[in-house]
N, C-alpha and C positions, 0 to 999 in steps of 0.2 A: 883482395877483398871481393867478395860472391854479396850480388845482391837478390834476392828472391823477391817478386810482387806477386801479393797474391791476392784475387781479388775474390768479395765473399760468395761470388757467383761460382765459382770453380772451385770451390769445397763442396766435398762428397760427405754423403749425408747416410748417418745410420741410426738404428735406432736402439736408446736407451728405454729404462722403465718410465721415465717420466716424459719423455717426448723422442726429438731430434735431435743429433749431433752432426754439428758439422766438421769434419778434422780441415784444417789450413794444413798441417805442418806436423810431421813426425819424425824426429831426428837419432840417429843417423837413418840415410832414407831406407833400408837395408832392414828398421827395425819393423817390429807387428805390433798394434795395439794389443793383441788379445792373446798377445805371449808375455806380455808385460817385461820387455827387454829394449826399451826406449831411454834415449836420457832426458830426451824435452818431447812433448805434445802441445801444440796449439792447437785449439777447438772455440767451437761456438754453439751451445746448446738452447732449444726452447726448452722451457717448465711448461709442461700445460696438464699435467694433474696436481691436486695437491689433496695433500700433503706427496711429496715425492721424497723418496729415500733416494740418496746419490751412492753413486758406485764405489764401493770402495775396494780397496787394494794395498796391499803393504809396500814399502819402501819408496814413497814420493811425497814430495809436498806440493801443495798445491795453491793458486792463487785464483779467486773468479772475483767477478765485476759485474754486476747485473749492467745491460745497457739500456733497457727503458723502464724500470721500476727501483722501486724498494727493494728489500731482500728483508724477510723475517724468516729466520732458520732454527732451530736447535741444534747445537754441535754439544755429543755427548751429553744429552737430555739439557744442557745449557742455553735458556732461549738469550736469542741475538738478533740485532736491528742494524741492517746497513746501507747506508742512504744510496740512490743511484750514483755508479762511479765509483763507491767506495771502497776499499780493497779486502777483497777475506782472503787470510790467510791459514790454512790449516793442512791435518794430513791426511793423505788417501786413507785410511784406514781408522778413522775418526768417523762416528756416526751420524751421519749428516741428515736433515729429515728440513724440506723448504715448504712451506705455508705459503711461498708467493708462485704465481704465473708473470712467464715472462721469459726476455733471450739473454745469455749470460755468454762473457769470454771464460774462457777456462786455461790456464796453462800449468799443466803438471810438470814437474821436473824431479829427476830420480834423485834421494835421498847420497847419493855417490857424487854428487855436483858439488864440489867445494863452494862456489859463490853463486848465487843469484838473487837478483829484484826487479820487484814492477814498482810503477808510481805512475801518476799521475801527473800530465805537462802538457805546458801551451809556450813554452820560454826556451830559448835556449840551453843544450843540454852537448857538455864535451863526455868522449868517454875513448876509451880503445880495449873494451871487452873482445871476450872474441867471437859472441853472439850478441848481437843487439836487435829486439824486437822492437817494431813499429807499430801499435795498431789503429788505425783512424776513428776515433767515434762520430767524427761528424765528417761532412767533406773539408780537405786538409790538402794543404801544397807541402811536402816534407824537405827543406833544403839540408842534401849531404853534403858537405864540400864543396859548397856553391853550385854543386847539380839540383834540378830541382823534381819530381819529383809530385802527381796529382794520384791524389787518393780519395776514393768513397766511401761515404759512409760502411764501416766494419769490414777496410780493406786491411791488409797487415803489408807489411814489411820489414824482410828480414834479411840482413848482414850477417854474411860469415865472415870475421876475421880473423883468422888463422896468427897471421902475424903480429895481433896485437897493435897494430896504428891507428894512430890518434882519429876521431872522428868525429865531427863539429855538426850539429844538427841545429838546425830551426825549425820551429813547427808555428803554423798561420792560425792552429786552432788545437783544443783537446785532443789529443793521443796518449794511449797507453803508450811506458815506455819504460823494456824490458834490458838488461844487464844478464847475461851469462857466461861464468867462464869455468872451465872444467877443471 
């Protein structure tokens, strides 16, 4: 088991049509954003125009989380309202157009991924995925297997387990908390 900390200071930042992005995490490391030959991306983007069109792209699905607003979108001229924290889920190649300013989590995963999920947790969480993501919304002590584990605000953390063992999580506070297995 590979554990990766990554804290939101050391994401490298680039720029989309609606603001900044920042990537955490592109898996395998080998892959390029802008060849679109990734199986997962973790990012964090500002909104700061609006109306902003999001990027879109074929063969991914996608999950974001505003982290200090609302979220009022249209997906495929369909208008949509999603409370802070709330999960959207839709696909890269769906017409996304956001009404709101503000910093969003973003994790795309390739459409070739047999299993994945995010959710929302403050509770205890078993799993033995063979990616499991962490990401702190607020400041948060993460207990792995009675390791423990400080994180800041919009830190991530992520588990590669290859072998599939068991893995017993406590969280002190809100974190995003991702499920992947290929």
């Amino acid at each position: 088991m590979n554990l990766h900390l990554l804290p939101k200071e050391n994401s490298k930042a680039s720029v989309w049509s609606g603001g900044l992005t920042y990537e955490y995490m592109i898996y395998p490391k080998t892959a390029n954003y802008a060849d679109r030959d990734f199986t997962f991306r973790i990012s964090s983007a500002t909104i700061e125009k609006e109306p902003s069109e999001f990027t879109q792209f074929k063969g991914y699905h996608r999950y974001l989380v505003m982290l200090d607003n609302q979220l009022h979108v249209e997906i495929n001229k369909e208008k949509k309202e999603y409370k802070q924290y709330e999960i959207m889920e839709f696909n890269s190649d769906d017409e996304v157009t956001s009404y709101t300013k503000g910093i969003d989590f973003n994790w795309m995963v390739s459409e070739k991924t047999s299993h994945h999920k995010l959710k929302v947790t403050d509770g205890n969480q078993s799993c033995n995925a063979q990616i499991v993501l962490l990401f702190s919304l607020h400041t948060a002590v993460i207990k792995i297997n009675e390791k423990s584990y400080d994180l800041k605000s919009y830190d991530l953390l992520v588990i590669e387990n290859p072998e599939k063992e068991n893995i017993t999580l406590h969280f002190s506070d809100k974190c995003l908390f991702g499920i992947l297995d290929f």
